[in-house]
N, C-alpha and C positions, 0 to 999 in steps of 0.2 A: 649296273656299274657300282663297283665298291665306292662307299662315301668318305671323302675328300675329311684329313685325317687336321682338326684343330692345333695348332701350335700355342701351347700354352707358359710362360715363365710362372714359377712361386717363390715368393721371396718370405724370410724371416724376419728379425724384428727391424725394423728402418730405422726406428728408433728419432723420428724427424730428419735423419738426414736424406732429405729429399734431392738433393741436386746430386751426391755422389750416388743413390738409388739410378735415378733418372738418365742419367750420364752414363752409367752400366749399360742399361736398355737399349739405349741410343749406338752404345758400341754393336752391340752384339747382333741390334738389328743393319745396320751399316754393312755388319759383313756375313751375316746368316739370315738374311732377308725380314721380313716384316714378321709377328708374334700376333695372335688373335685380343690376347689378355694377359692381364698380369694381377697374379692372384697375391694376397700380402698377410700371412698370419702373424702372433706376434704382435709386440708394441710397436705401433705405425707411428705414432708423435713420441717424444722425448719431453725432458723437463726444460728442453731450452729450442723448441721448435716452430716458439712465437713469429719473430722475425724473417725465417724461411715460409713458413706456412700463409702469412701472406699475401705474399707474388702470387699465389697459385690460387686464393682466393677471389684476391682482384681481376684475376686475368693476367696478370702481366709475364705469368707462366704457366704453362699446360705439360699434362703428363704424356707424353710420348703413346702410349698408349691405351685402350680402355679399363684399366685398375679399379681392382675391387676386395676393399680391408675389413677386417673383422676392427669390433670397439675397443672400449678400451679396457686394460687391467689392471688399472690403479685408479683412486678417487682424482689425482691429479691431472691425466688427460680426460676425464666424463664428461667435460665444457666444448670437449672437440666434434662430442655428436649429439645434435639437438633431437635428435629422433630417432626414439630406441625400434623403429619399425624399419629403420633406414631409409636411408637419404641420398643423393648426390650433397656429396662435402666442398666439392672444385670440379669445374668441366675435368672430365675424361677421370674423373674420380671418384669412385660410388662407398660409400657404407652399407654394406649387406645388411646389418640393421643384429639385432639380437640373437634373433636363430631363426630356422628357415629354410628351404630351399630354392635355391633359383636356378631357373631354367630359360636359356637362352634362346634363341630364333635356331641354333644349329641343332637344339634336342639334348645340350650337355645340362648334365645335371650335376650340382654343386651345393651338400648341405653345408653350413656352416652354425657354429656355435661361436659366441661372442663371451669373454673375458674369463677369469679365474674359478675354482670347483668353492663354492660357499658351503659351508653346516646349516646358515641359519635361512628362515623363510620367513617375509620373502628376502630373496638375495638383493645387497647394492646393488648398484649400476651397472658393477663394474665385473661382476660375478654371474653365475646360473648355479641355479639348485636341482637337488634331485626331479623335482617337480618340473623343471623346465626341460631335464633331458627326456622325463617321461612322456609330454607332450609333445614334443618333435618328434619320436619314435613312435607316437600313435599318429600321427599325422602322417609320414611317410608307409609305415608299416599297413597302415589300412589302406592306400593303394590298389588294386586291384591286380594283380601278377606282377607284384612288385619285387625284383633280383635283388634290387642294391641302387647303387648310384654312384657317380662318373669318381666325385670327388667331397670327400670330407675337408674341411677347413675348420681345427680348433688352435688355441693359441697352446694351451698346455698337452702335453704330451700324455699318453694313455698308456697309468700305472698297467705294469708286468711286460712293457712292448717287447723286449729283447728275450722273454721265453722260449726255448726254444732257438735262437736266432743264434745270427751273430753278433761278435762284443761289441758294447755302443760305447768303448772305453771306459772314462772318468766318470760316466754318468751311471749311478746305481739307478737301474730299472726296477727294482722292488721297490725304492721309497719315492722314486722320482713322478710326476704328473698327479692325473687323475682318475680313480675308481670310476665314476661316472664317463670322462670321456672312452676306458676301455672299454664300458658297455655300450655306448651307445656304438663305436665302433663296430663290435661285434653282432648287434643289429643292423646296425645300415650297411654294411659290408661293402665301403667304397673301395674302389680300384684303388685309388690314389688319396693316402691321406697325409697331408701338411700339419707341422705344429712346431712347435718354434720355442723361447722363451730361456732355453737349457743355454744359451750362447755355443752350442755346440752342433755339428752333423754327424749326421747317421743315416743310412739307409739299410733299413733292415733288410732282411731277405723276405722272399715273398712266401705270403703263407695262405693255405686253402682256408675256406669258407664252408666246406663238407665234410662229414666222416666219408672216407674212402671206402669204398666197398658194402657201405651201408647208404650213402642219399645217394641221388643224383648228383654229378659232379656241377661245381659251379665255379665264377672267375674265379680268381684268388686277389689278393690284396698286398699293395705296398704301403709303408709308412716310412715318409722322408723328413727327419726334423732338419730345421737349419737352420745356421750360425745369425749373427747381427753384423747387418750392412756394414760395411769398411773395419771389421775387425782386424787388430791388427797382429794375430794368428792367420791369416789368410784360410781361415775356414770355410767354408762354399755356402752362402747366402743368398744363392740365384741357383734353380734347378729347372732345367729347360726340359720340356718331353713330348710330344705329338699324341692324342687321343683322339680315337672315331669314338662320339656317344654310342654308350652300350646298346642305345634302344635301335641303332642302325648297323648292329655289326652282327655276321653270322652267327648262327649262336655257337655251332661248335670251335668257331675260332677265340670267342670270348672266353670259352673256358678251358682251354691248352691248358694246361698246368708246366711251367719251367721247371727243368730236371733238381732245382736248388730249392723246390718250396718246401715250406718246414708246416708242423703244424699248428693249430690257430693260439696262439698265446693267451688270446681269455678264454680259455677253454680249461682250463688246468683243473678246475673242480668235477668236471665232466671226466676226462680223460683218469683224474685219480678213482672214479669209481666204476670205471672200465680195466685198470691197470689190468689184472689177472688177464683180460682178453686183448689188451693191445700187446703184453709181453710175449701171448703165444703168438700174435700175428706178425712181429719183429724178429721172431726165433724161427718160424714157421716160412716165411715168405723174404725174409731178409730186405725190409726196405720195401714193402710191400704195398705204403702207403703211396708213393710214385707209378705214374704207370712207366716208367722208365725206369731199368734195373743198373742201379746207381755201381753194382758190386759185378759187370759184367762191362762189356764192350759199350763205350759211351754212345747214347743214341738208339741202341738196341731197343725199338720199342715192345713190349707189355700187354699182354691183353686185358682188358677193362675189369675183368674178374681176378685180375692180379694175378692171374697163373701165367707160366711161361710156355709158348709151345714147345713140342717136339722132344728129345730124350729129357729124362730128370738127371741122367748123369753128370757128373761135375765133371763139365768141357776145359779143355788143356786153351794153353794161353796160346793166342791167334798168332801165327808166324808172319810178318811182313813179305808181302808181294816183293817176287824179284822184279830187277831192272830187263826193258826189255833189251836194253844196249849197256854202253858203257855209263856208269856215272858220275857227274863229278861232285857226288856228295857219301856218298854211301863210303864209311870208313875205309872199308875192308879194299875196295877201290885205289888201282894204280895211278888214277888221274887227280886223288888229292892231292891236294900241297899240303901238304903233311907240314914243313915249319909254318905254318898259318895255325894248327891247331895248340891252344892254350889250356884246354881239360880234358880230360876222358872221364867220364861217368860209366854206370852200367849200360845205360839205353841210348844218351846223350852223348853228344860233344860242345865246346867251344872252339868257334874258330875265329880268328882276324878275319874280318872282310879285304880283299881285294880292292886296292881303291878306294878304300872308305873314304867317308868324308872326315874323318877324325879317327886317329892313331888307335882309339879304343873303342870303333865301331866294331861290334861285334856279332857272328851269329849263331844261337842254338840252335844245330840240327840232329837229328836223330842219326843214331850209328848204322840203326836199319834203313830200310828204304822205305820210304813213306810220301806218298803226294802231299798231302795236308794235317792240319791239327786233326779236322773230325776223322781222319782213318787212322789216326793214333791207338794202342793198346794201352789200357788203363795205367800200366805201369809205367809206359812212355812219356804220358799227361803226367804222372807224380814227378817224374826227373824233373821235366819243362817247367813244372811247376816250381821245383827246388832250386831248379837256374835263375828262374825269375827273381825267386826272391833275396838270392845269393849275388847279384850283381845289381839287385835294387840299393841292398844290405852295401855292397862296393859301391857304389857311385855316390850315395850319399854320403859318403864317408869320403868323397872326395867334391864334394859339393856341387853333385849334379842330380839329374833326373832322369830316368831313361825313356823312352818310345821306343815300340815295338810295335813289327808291324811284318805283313805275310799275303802277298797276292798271289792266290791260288788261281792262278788261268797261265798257262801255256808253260808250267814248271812241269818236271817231272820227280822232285826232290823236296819235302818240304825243306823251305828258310826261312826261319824266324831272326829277322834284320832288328838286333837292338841298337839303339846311337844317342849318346849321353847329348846330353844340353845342361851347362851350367842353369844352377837353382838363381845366378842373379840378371841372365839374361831375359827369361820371361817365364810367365807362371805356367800351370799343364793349360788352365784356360784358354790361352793365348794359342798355344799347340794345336790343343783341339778347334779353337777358330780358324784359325791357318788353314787346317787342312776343308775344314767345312768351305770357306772362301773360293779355298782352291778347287774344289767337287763343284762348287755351284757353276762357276767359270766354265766347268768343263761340261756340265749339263748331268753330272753323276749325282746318284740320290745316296748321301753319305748318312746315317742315320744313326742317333746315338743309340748303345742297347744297353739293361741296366746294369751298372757296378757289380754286382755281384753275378751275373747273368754267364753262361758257359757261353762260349761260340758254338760247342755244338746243338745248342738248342735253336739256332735261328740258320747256322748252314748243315747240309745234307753234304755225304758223302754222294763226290763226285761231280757236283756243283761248282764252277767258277766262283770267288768270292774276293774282294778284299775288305781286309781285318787291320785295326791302329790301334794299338795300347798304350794308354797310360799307365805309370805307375802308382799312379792314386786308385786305377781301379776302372778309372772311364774309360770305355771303348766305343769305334764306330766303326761302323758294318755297309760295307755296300755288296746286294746279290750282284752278280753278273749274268746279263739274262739274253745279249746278244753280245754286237764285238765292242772291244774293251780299250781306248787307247792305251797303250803299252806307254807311251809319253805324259801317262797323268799325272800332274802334278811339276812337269817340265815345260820348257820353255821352248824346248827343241824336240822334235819329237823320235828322234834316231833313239833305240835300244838299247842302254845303258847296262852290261851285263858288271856286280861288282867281285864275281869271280869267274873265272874263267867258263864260259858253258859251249860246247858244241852250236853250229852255226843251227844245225834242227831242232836245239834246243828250243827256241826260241830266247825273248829280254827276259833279264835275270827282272826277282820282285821289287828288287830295289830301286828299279828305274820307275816306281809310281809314287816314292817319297821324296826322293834328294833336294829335287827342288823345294818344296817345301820346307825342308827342315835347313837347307844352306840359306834361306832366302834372308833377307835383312829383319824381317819378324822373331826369326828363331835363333838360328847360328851366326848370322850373318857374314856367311863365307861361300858366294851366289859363282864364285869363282871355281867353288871343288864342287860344282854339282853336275860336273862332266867327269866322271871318274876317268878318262882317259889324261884327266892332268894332274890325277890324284896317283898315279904308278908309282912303284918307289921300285928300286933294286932289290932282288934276290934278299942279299945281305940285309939290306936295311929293311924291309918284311919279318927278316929272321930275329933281327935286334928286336924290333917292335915286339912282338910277339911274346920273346923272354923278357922285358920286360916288364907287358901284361901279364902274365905268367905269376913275376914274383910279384906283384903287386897285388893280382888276386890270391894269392896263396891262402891269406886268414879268412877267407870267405870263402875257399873252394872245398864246399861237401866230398865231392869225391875224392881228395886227399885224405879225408877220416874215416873212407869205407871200409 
C-alpha cells in the first residue's frame, strides 16, 4: 500500500506577526482539513514582537499547529533563541536550532540552515560560514545511499536560482542570496526548497539533479521563495503542498522528471566547459535533455536514450479526430450559435456561454474537434495559451480575475469555461479554498499541481479528469478513476448543460463549477447557478456578445493576424 502522502504548509518571513500568521492556518485548516506542519523560513520575530510573543510563551496562546523556525538574521532577534542546538521556543513551536537535519516519526527529511551568508570565522549568531555549510554537507553527504532529502529550509535565497528558469521579476538572481546556500543546494538536492527574506514570490521551475543521458536519472528539485506575512502587495506567503518521504516512495516514481524541467542552475561552470557537447546535443536531439519531446505532440513520451522510435522523418502536424455525430462545438458545425461567438483565431475560438452566470462568461474552444487539453496539437496549446493570456490581459483591465476550468468526463468537445470575478470581491486564495471545500464535501480528492506544471504532465490522453485554473498560475487536478457526480459543486444534482448539448451528450463541464463560483464566497449570485434562470433572448445573447466583442477588440490577437 502506497504511504499516506504528509500535508505540509511553509511560510516566509512572519516577521512577529503571530496572530495574522496563526489566523491564516486556522482558516485554511477550517476548510481544507487538518496540515501535519508548518514549516517558517525567514524572520520569524520582528522589532516589535515583544508583547505578542508573550501569550504564546506563557501559554495563554498556542500555535495551531506543530511549527518549526529557522533563527535569527539580525543581532536584534539572537535573545529569541537561547539555544543555538535548538529548542522548543512555545508549545506547538520548535527552533530547528542552527543547522541540521531533522527527521520526523513519518521518515520526512528536512535539512535546515539557520540566518545570513558571513565572510568572517567564526560567524555571529545570527550568520553561518563556509565552514558550517561544509560540515552539514559532510554529515548528510556521508550517509550511506544517500539521494538527497525531502526538504531544504534557508532564510536567504541561493545566488544564480533563476538560471535557466523562469523570471523571478524585480529580483536580480545574479546579485541576490547566497554562494554558499547554492551549494549546499546543489549537494543536498532537496525536492522542496523554501527561503524567504527578498519580500517577494517566486516559484521557479523544476530543475534535474543529473546530466541526462550521462548519470542515472534522479528527482528533480523545486525552489519556492515567499513574501512576508500580511503584506500589503498580497504576495503569497503561505505554500501548501502534500509529500510522501522519498525514503517510502517508488523509486521510479520519485524520479518522473515534468515535461517543464530545466537544467540545474549551479551547474553553469560545469555545463560552460561541456558547451561544444551540450550545443551538439540541443542541435542534434532538439530538447533532448527531457524524455518528453517538448517540439512534438505534448506527452509523446521518449526513450531513456533520448532517441525517438520509428521513422526519422519530420511527421506532418496530427489532424483532429472527427465527430462521430453531430457537434455542437466544432466551428464548421450547423448546430453552433454562431452569434455566441466573439473571436476566431487560427485553431481557437471564443464564445459567450449559454446561460452563463455573468454576461462575460466565456469559453475557449478549439475550431477542430478535440475531447480535451492533453489531445491537443502543439499549435492548438499556443492559441489556448494566447487566449488565456489575452483575456487575463482583458479582465484585469477591467478589475477582475478569471477561473478556468474543463471536466473531461462524459463531453465530446473540449470546453474551456473561463468566468471573471471582480479583484475586490475575494482573492485567487479564497477561489481555490472554495473549491477545495467544495471536493472535500463531496468526498473528491481535488489536489493542487505546481504553478508552473502542464496538465499534460499529471493527465493521459483518454482519461476522465477535472482541471481549475487560476490566473495567477495555481491549478487543481482531480483524476477520475470511477463515476463522477455531474452535480459537483451543486446543490442540486440535475445536469446543468450552459450551451445547448444533445440529450446523449450528456451535462455540459460547467455544471461541476457554478455553484461554487455563484456561492456567497465568490460571486455571490447563488441565484444564477441554475442556468435555466440565467436564458436570455436571441437578441439579447446577440447584444451581449457584440458588446464583448468591442470591448475585447485591443486584446484580441487574432485581429492582428
Amino acid at each position: 500500500m502506497a504511504a499516506a502522502p504528509l500535508r505540509v504548509l511553509a511560510c516566509g518571513d512572519v516577521e512577529g506577526r503571530l496572530e495574522a500568521l496563526f489566523g491564516r492556518v486556522r482558516a485554511i485548516q477550517s476548510k481544507s482539513g487538518p496540515f501535519d506542519m508548518l514549516l517558517c523560513v525567514g524572520n520569524f520575530f520582528g522589532s516589535t514582537s515583544e508583547a505578542e510573543w508573550a501569550e504564546y510563551c506563557t501559554g495563554a496562546k498556542k500555535a495551531p499547529i506543530p511549527t518549526y523556525v529557522l533563527g535569527a538574521n539580525d543581532q536584534e532577534t539572537v535573545s529569541y533563541f537561547p539555544d543555538v542546538s535548538g529548542c522548543e521556543l512555545a508549545e506547538n513551536i520548535t527552533y530547528l536550532g542552527r543547522r541540521g537535519l531533522y527527521s520526523g516519526t513519518s521518515g520526512l527529511q528536512i535539512a535546515y540552515l539557520s540566518g545570513t551568508e558571513s565572510q568572517h570565522e567564526p560567524a555571529p549568531a545570527y550568520s553561518f560560514s563556509a565552514k558550517d555549510v561544509a560540515e552539514l554537507k559532510t554529515s548528510l553527504l556521508s550517509t550511506p545511499n544517500f539521494k538527497g532529502v525531502d526538504i531544504l529550509l534557508t532564510s536567504p535565497w541561493p545566488r544564480d536560482v533563476g538560471t535557466f528558469a523562469n523570471s523571478a521579476g524585480e529580483i536580480d538572481t545574479k546579485k541576490c542570496g547566497s554562494k554558499l546556500v547554492s551549494d549546499l543546494a546543489a549537494s543536498l538536492k532537496p525536492r522542496y526548497h523554501f527561503a524567504a527574506l527578498e519580500k517577494a514570490y517566486y516559484e521557479r521551475l523544476p530543475y534535474r539533479n543529473h546530466t541526462v543521458l550521462q548519470e542515472t536519472p534522479q528527482h528533480v528539485s523545486r525552489f519556492i521563495a515567499l513574501a512576508e506575512v500580511g503584506n500589503t502587495s498580497k504576495k503569497k506567503y503561505l505554500y501548501a503542498f502534500s509529500i510522501v518521504p522519498m525514503s517510502l516512495m517508488d523509486p521510479a516514481e520519485l524520479v518522473k522528471q515534468p515535461q517543464d524541467t530545466t537544467e540545474n542552475p549551479y551547474r553553469k561552470s560545469q555545463k560552460e566547459a561541456q558547451k561544444s557537447k551540450a550545443f551538439l546535443c540541443a542541435e542534434e536531439e532538439s530538447a533532448c535533455q527531457f524524455f518528453f519531446d517538448l517540439n512534438k505532440h505534448q506527452g509523446k513520451k521518449r526513450h531513456s536514450d533520448g532517441k525517438e522510435g520509428g521513422n526519422s522523418q519530420p511527421k506532418q502536424a496530427k489532424k483532429p479526430p472527427q465527430p462521430s455525430g453531430p457537434c455542437w462545438f466544432c466551428l464548421a458545425s450547423p448546430e453552433v450559435e454562431k452569434h455566441l461567438v466573439v473571436s476566431i483565431g487560427t485553431h481557437c475560438y471564443l464564445a459567450l456561454a449559454k446561460g452563463g452566470l455573468l454576461p462575460d462568461h466565456v469559453l475557449i474552444l478549439p475550431i477542430g474537434h478535440y475531447q480535451s487539453v492533453v489531445d491537443l496539437s502543439s499549435e492548438v496549446v499556443e492559441e489556448v495559451t494566447k487566449y488565456k493570456s489575452a483575456l487575463k490581459e482583458f479582465f484585469r483591465s477591467k478589475g477582475k480575475r478569471y477561473v478556468l476550468f474543463e471536466r473531461n468526463y462524459k463531453s465530446q468537445h473540449l470546453q474551456l469555461q473561463v468566468i471573471p470575478v471582480p479583484l475586490d470581491r475575494c482573492t485567487a486564495e479564497d477561489i481555490k479554498e472554495s473549491f477545495i471545500a467544495q471536493a472535500q464535501e463531496q468526498k473528491i480528492e481535488l489536489l493542487e499541481i505546481p504553478e508552473h506544471s502542464d496538465i499534460t504532465q499529471v493527465a493521459r490522453s483518454g482519461k476522465p479528469y477535472f482541471y481549475v485554473e487560476l490566473d495567477t498560475g495555481e491549478k487543481l487536478f482531480h483524476r477520475i478513476r470511477g463515476p463522477f457526480p455531474l452535480h459537483f459543486g451543486r446543490s442540486v444534482p440535475a445536469p446543468l448543460p450552459l450551451l445547448p448539448v444533445p440529450v446523449s451528450g450528456g451535462a455540459d463541464a460547467g455544471c461541476a463549477c457554478r455553484a461554487v463560483l455563484a456561492s456567497d464566497a465568490v460571486l455571490a449570485i447563488p441565484h444564477r447557478a441554475d442556468w435555466r434562470r440565467c436564458e436570455a433572448e436571441r437578441a439579447e445573447e446577440a447584444a451581449q456578445a457584440r458588446a464583448f466583442r468591442r470591448d475585447f477588440q485591443p486584446f484580441d490577437f487574432a485581429l492582428r493576424a
